[in-house]
DOZA-472904 format. One record per residue (C-alpha): residue number from 1; residue in one letter; x, y, z. Coordinates in Angstrom, 1 decimal, always signed. Layout:
! residues N
   k r      x      y      z
 NUM a      X      Y      Z
...
END
This chain:
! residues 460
   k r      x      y      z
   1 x +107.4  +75.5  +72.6
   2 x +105.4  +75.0  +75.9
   3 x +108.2  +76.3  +77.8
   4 x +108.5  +79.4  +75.7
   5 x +104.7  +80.1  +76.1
   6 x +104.6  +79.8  +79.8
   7 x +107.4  +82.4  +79.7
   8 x +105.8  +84.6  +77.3
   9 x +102.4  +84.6  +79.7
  10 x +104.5  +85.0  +83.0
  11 x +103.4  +88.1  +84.6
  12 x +106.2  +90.6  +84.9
  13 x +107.1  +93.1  +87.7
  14 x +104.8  +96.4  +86.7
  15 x +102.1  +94.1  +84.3
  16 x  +99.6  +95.4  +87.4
  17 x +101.1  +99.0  +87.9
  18 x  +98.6 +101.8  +86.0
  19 x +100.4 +103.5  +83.1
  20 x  +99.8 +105.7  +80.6
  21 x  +98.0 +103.6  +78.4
  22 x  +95.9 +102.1  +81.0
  23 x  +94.7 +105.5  +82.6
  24 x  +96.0 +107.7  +79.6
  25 x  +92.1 +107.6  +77.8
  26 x  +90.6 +108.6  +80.9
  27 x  +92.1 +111.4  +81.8
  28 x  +92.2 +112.6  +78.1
  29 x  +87.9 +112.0  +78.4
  30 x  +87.9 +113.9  +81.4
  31 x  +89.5 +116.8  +80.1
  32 x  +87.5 +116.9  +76.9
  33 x  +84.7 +116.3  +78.8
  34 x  +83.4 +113.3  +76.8
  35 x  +80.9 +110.7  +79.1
  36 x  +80.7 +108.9  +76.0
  37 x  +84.8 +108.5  +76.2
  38 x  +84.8 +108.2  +79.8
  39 x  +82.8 +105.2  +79.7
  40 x  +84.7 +103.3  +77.0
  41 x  +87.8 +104.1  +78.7
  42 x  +86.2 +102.2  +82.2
  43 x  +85.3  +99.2  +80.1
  44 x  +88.2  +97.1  +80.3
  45 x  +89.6  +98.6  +84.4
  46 x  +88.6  +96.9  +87.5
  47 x  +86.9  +98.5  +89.9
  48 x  +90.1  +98.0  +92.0
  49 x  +91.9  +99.9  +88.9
  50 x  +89.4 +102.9  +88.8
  51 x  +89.8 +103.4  +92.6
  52 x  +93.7 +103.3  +92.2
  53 x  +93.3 +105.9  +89.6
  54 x  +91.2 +108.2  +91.9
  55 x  +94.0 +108.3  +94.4
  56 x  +96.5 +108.8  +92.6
  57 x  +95.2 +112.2  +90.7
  58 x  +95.2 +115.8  +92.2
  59 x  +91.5 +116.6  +93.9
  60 x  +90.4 +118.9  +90.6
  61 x  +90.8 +115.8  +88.4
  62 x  +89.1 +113.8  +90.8
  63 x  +86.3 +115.3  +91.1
  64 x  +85.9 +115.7  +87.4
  65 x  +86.1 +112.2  +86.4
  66 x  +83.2 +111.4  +89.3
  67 x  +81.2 +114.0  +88.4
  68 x  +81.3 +112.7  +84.5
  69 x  +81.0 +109.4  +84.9
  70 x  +77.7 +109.6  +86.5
  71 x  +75.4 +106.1  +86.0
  72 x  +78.6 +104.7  +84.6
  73 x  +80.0 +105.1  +88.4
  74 x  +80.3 +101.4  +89.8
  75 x  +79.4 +101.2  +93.4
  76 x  +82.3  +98.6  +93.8
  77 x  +85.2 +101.3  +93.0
  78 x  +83.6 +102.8  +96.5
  79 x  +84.6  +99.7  +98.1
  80 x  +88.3 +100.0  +96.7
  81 x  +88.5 +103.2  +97.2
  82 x  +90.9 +104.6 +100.4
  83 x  +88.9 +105.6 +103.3
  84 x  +90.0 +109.2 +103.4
  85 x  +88.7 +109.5 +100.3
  86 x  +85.5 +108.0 +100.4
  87 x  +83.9 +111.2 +101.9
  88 x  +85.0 +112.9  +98.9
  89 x  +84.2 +111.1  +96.1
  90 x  +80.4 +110.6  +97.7
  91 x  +80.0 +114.2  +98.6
  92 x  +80.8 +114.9  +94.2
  93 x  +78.6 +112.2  +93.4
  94 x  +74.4 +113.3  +92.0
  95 x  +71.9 +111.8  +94.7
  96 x  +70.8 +109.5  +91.7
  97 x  +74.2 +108.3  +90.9
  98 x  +74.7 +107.3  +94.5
  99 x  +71.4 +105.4  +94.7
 100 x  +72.5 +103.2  +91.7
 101 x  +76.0 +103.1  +92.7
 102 x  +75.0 +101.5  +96.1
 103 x  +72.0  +99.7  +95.5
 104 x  +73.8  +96.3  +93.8
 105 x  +76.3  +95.9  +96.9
 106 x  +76.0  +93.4  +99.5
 107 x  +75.4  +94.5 +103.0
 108 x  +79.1  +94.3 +104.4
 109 x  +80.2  +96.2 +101.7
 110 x  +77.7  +99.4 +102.0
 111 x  +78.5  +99.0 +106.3
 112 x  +82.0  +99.3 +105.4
 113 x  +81.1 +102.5 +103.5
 114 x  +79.2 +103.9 +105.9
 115 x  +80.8 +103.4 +108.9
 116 x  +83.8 +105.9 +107.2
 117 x  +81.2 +108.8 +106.3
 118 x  +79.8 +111.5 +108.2
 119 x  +76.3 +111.6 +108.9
 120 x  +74.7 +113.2 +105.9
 121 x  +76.8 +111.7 +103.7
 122 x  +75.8 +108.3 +105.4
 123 x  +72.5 +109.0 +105.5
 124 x  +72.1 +109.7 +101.6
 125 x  +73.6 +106.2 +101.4
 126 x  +71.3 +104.6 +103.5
 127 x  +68.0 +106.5 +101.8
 128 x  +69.2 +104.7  +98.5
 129 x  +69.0 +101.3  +99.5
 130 x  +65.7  +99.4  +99.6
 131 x  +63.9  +98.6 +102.5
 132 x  +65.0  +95.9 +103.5
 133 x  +68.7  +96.1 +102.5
 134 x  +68.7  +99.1 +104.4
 135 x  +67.2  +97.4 +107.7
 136 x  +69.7  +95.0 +107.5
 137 x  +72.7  +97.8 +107.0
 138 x  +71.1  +99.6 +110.4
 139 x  +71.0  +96.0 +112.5
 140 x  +75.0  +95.6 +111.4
 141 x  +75.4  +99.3 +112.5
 142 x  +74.4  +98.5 +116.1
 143 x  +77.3  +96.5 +116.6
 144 x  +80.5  +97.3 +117.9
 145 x  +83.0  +98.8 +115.2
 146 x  +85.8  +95.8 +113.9
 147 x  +83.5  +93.7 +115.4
 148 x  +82.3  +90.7 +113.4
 149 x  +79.0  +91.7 +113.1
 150 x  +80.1  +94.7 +111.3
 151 x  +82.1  +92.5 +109.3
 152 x  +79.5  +90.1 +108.1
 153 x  +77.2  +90.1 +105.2
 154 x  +73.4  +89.3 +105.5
 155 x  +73.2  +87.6 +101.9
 156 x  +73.7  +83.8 +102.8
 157 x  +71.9  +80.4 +101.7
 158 x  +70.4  +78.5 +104.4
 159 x  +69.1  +74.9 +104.5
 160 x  +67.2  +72.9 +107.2
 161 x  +69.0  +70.2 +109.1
 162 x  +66.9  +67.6 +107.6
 163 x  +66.9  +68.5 +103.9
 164 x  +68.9  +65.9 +100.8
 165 x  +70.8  +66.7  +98.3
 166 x  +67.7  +66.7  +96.0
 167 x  +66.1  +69.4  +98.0
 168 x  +68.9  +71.8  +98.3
 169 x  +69.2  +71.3  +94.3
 170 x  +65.5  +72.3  +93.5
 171 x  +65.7  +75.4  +96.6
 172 x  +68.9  +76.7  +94.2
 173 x  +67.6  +76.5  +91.0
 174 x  +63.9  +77.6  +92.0
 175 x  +65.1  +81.0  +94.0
 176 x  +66.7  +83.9  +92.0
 177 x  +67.3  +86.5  +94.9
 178 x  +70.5  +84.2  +95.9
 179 x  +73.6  +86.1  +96.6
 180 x  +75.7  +87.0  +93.5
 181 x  +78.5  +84.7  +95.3
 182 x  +78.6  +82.6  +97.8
 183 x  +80.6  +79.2  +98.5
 184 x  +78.3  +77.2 +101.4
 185 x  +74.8  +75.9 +102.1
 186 x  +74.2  +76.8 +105.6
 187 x  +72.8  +74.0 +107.8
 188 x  +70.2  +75.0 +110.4
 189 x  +68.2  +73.5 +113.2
 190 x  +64.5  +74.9 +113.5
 191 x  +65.9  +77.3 +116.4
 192 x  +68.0  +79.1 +113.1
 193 x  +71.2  +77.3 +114.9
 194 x  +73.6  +76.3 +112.5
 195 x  +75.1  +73.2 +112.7
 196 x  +77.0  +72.5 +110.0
 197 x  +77.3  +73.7 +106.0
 198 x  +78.0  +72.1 +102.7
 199 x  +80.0  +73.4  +99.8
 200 x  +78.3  +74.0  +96.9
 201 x  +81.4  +70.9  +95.1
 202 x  +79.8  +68.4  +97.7
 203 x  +76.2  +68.8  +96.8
 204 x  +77.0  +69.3  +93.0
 205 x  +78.6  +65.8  +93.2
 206 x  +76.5  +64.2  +95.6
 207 x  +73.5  +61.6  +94.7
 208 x  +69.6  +63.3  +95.5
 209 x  +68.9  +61.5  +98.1
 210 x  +72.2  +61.9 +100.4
 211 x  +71.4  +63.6 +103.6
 212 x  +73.3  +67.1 +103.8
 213 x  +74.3  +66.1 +107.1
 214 x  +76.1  +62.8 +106.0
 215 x  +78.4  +65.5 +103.7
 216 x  +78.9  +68.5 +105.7
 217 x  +82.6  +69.9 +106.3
 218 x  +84.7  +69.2 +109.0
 219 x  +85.8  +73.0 +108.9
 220 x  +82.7  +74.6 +110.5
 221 x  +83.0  +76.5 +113.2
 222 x  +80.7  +79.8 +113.9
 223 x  +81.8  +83.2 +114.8
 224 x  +80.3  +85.6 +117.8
 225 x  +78.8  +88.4 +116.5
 226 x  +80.8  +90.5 +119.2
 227 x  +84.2  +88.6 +118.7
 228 x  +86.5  +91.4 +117.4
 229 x  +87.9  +91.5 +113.8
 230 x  +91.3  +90.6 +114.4
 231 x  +90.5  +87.4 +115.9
 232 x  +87.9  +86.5 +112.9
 233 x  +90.6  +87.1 +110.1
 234 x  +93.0  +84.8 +112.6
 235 x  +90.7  +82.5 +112.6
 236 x  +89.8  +82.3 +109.0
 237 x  +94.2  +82.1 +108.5
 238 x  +94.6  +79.2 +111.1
 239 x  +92.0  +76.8 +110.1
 240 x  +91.9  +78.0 +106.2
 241 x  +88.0  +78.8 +106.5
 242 x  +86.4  +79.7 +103.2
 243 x  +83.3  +81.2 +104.9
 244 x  +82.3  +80.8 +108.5
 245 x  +77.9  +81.7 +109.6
 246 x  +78.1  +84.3 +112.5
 247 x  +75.9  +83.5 +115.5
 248 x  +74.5  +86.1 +118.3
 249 x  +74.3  +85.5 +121.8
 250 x  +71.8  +83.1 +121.7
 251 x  +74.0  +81.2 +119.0
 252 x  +70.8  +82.2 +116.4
 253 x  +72.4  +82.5 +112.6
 254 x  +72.4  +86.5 +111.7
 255 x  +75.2  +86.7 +108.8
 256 x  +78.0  +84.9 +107.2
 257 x  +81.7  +86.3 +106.6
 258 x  +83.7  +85.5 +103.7
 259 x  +87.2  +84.8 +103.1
 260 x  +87.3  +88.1 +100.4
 261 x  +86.4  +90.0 +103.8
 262 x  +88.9  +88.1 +106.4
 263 x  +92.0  +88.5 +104.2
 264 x  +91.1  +92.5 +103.7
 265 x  +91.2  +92.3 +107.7
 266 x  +94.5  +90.5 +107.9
 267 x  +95.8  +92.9 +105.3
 268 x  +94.8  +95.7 +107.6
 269 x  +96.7  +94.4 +110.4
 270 x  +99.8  +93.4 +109.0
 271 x +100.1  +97.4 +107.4
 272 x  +98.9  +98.9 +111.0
 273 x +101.3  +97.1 +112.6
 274 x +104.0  +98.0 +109.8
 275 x +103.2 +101.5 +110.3
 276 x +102.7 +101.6 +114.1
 277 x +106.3 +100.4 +114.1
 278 x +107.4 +103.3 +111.9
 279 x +105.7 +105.5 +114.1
 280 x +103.3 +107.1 +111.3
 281 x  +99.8 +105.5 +113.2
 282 x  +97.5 +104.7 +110.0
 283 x  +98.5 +107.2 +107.6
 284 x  +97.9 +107.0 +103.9
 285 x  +99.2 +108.8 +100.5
 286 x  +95.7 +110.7 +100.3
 287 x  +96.3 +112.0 +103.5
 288 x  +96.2 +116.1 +103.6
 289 x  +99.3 +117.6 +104.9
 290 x  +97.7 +118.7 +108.1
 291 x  +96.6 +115.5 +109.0
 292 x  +99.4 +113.7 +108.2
 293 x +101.4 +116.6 +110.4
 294 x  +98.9 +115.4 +113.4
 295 x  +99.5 +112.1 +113.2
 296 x +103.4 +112.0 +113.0
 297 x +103.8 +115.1 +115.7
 298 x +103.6 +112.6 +118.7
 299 x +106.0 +110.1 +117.7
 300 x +108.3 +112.7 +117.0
 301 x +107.6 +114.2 +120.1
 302 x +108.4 +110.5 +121.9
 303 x +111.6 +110.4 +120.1
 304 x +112.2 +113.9 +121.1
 305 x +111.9 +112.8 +124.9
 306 x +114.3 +109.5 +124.8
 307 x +116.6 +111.5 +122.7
 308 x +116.7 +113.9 +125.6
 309 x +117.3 +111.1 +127.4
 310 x +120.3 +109.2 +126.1
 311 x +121.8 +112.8 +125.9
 312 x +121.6 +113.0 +129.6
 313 x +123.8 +109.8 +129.8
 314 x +126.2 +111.6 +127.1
 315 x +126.6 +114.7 +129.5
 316 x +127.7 +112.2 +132.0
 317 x +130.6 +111.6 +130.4
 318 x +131.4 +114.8 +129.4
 319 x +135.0 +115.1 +130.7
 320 x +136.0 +111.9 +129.7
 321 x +135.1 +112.7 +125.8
 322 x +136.5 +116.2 +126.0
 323 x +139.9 +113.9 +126.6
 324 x +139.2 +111.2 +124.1
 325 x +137.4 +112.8 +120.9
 326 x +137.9 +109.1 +119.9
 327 x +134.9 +108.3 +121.7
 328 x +132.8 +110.7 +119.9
 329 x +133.4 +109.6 +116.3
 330 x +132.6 +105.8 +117.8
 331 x +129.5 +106.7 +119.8
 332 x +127.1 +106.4 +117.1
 333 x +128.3 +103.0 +115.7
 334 x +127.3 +101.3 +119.2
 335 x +124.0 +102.8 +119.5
 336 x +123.2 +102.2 +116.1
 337 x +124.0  +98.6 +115.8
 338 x +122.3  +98.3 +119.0
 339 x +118.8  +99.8 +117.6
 340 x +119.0  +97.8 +114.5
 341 x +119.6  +94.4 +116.7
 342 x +116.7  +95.5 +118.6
 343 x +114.3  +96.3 +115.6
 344 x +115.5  +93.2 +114.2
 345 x +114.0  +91.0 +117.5
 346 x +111.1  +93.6 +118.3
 347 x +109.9  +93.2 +114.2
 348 x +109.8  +89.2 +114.7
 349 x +108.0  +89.7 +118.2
 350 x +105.3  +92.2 +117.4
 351 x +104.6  +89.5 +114.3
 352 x +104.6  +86.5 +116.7
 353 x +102.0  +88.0 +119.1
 354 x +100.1  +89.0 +116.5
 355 x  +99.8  +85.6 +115.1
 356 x  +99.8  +84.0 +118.2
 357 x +102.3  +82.2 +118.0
 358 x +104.6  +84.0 +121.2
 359 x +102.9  +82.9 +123.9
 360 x +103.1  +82.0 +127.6
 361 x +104.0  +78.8 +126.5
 362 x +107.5  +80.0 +124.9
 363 x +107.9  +83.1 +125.4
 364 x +111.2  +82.3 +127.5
 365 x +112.7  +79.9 +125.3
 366 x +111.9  +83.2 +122.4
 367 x +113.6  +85.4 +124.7
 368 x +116.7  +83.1 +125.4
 369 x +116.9  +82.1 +121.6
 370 x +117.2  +86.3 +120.6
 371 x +119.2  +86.9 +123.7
 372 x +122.1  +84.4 +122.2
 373 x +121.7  +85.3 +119.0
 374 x +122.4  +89.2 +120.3
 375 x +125.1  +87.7 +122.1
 376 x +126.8  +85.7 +119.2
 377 x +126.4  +88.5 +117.1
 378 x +127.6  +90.8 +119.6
 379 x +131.5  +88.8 +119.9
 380 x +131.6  +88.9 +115.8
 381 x +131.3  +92.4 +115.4
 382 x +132.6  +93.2 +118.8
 383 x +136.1  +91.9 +117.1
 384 x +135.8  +93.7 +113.8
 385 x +135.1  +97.0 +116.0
 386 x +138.2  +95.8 +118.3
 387 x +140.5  +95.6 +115.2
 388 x +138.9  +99.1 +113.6
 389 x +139.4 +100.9 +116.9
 390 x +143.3  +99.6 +117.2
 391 x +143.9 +100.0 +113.3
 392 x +141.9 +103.8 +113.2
 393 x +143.1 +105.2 +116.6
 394 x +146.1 +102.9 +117.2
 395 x +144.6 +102.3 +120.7
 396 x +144.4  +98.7 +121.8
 397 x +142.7 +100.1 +125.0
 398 x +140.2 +102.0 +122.8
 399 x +139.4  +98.6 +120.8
 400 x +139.0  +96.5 +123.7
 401 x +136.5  +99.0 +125.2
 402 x +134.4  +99.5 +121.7
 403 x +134.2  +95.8 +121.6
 404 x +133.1  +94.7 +124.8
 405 x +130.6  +97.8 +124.9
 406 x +129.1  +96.0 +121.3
 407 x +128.7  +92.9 +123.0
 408 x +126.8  +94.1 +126.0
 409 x +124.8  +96.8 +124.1
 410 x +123.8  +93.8 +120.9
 411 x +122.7  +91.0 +124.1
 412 x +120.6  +93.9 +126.1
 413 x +119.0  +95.0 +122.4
 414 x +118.7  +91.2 +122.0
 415 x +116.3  +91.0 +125.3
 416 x +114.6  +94.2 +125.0
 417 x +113.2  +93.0 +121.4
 418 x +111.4  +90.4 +122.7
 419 x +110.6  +91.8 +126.6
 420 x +109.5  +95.1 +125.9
 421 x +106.4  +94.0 +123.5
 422 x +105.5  +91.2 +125.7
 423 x +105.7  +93.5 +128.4
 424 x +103.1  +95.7 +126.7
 425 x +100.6  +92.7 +125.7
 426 x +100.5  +91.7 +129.1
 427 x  +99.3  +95.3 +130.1
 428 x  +96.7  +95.7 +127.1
 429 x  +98.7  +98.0 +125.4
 430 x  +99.6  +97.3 +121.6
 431 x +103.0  +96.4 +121.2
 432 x +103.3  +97.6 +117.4
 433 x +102.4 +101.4 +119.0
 434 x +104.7 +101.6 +121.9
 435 x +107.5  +98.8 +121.8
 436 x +109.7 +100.9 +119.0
 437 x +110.4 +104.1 +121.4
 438 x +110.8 +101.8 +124.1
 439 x +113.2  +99.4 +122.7
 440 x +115.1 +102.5 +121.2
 441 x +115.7 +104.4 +124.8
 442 x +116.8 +101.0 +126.0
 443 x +119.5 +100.4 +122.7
 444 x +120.2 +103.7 +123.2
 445 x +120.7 +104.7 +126.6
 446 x +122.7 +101.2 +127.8
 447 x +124.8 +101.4 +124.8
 448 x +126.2 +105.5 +125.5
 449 x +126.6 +103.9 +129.5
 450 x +128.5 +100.9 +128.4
 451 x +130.5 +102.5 +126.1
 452 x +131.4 +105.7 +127.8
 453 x +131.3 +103.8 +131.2
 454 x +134.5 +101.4 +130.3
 455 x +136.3 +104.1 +128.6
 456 x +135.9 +106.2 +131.9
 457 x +137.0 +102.7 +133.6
 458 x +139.6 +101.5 +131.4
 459 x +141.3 +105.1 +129.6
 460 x +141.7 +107.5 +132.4
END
């Protein structure tokens, strides 16, 4: 029976996807116009849900169900919501609604809404905040953007160095602007240096009179204000941080960041760098068509030019195809197994640096390892393209050629992978934007001279 439960409360693929009945009330409030509806129909969704919702409709609707909701608007669905339509959303939204909407969030979250507005919209935000949420907001604002310090939340608990168990106890339960969540008790000296923190399990467990100092964790570590994003959500993966206090120069506390925040950032990366590799920079499914047009245009353009390029080889060889038509229908097999060996070792690389785990260190024995594999897979298919060219053209010649141009074409593809995006760190320039077109020209272009180059050799 306990077997048959567990399977009967086992998530299944779509249980998180919205479908009619999950967004079906809302829309039918919207168009009858019914707050009263509207609101009932929000009681049970996320915020994460609602925001979901507001992507996925056409812009009249949207604007509609914001404009309804009104007070019942939660200022979390702003957090969830895509950046490109942030802008939107707030620019529909009543002056009063946004005031309420904002006014509950904690600082990161209204920073990260800000930073995405333009200024009037980003200055009604600002107006609705209270004084000194709003100071706070303006001091994250002066730091660099993805820097830590706009990553970073102001609400935090903090302790003196010398404090017990006891005295963190009565501080908690005495004080009832503490943050809505939070997960350590920050340790300070009296220059506001941290120097260690205690989870909230360790105190809870701990007798009164135990120092904090004798149960702090063995995690801690503090974060620059200036150190960039990337290497904050890296940090937070590597040493499995909860939350980490973020110092300025003068290593004085001035915010905390939270695990919630680090694995959005690490989210972030991973699709940039999925995308970068696809060529489409940071585009999303709001996106208007112009913008998306913008975006892609350049990448196309790229292609446009190594195309050009490998075509240039191609005329090379023009007499020596114009005698062999063979060699056209077989062209395309070589370069494309080439380009997908290459993806295959440029993918692994781009992830490796990003994690940091390809490094000086073994970057060479990386590049040997994908070099070997290219060449072992190379000699496999290098004999099934042998037999296809005797059996298809009854040419042993012809075979011979197709499978030694696989092998050299799947061994180069092999080293460009790795080579090309390591190349590219080294000079500061991201490998997930450039590596792709690179690696491609290379698959490309050696393949076409390998190919067409031994049947020139070997045919005529």
């Amino acid at each position: 029976m306990a077997d048959e439960r567990e399977q009967s409360e086992a998530p299944v693929e779509g249980d998180y996807e919205l479908d009619e009945v999950t967004f079906g009330p809302v829309l039918k409030a919207v168009r009858a116009g019914d707050t009263d509806a509207l609101a009932q129909a929000f009681e049970p969704l996320h915020a994460a849900d609602i925001a979901d919702l507001l992507e996925q409709v056409d812009t009249p609707t949207r604007r509609a169900l914001v404009a309804l909701s009104g007070r019942e608007f939660d200022g979390e669905i702003l957090t969830e919501l895509d950046e490109g339509l942030r802008e939107e959303v707030v620019g529909v939204m009543h002056p009063e609604v946004l005031a309420d909407a904002v006014r509950d969030l904690e600082t990161d979250d209204v920073v990260d809404l800000i930073e995405d507005l333009d200024a009037p919209h980003a200055q009604a935000v600002l107006g609705a905040l209270e004084a000194h949420d709003r100071v706070a907001v303006e001091q994250s604002l002066t730091y660099p953007e993805e820097s830590a310090g706009r990553l970073m939340q102001r609400e935090l608990v903090v302790a003196p160095e010398h404090w017990n168990v006891g005295q963190a106890i009565d501080y908690l339960r005495e004080h009832d602007d503490l943050p809505e969540q939070f997960y350590h008790v920050i340790l300070v000296d009296p220059r506001m240096r941290p120097v260690g923190y205690v989870t909230l399990g360790r105190i809870m467990g701990s007798p009164r009179e135990v120092p904090l100092t004798d149960i702090t964790e063995e995690s801690f570590r503090t974060i620059p204000a200036m150190q960039d994003e990337a290497e904050v959500a890296y940090a937070f993966n590597q040493y499995h941080l909860v939350s980490a206090p973020v110092v300025d120069e003068d290593e004085r506390l001035v915010g905390v960041i939270t695990i919630d925040d680090a694995v959005v950032i690490l989210e972030e990366e991973h699709e940039e760098d999925i995308l970068r590799l696809a060529g489409v920079g940071e585009g999303r499914l709001s996106d208007r068509v112009i913008a998306t047009t913008k975006r892609r245009m350049p990448w196309l353009a790229v292609n446009l030019v190594t195309s050009i390029l490998a075509s240039l080889v191609i005329a090379q060889f023009e007499a020596t195809i114009a005698q062999f038509v063979a060699l056209a229908v077989l062209m395309p097999i070589v370069a494309s197994m080439g380009g997908n060996a290459g993806t295959q070792s440029l993918t692994v690389a781009v992830r490796s640096l990003a994690t940091k785990d390809l490094t000086s260190a073994n970057v060479w024995r990386v590049i040997r390892r994908e070099a070997i594999v290219g060449l072992i897979n190379g000699i496999v298919f290098a004999v099934v393209m042998g037999i296809v060219g005797i059996v298809w053209f009854g040419m042993p010649l012809l075979g011979l050629v197709i499978a030694a141009a696989m092998v050299i074409n799947l061994f180069i593809a092999g080293l460009a992978g790795v080579m090309i995006p390591v190349a590219l760190e080294n000079l500061d320039i991201d490998p997930a934007l450039a590596s792709g077109a690179f690696v491609t020209t290379v698959t490309d272009v050696v393949g076409f001279f390998a190919f067409l180059g031994l049947a020139a050799m070997v045919l005529l």
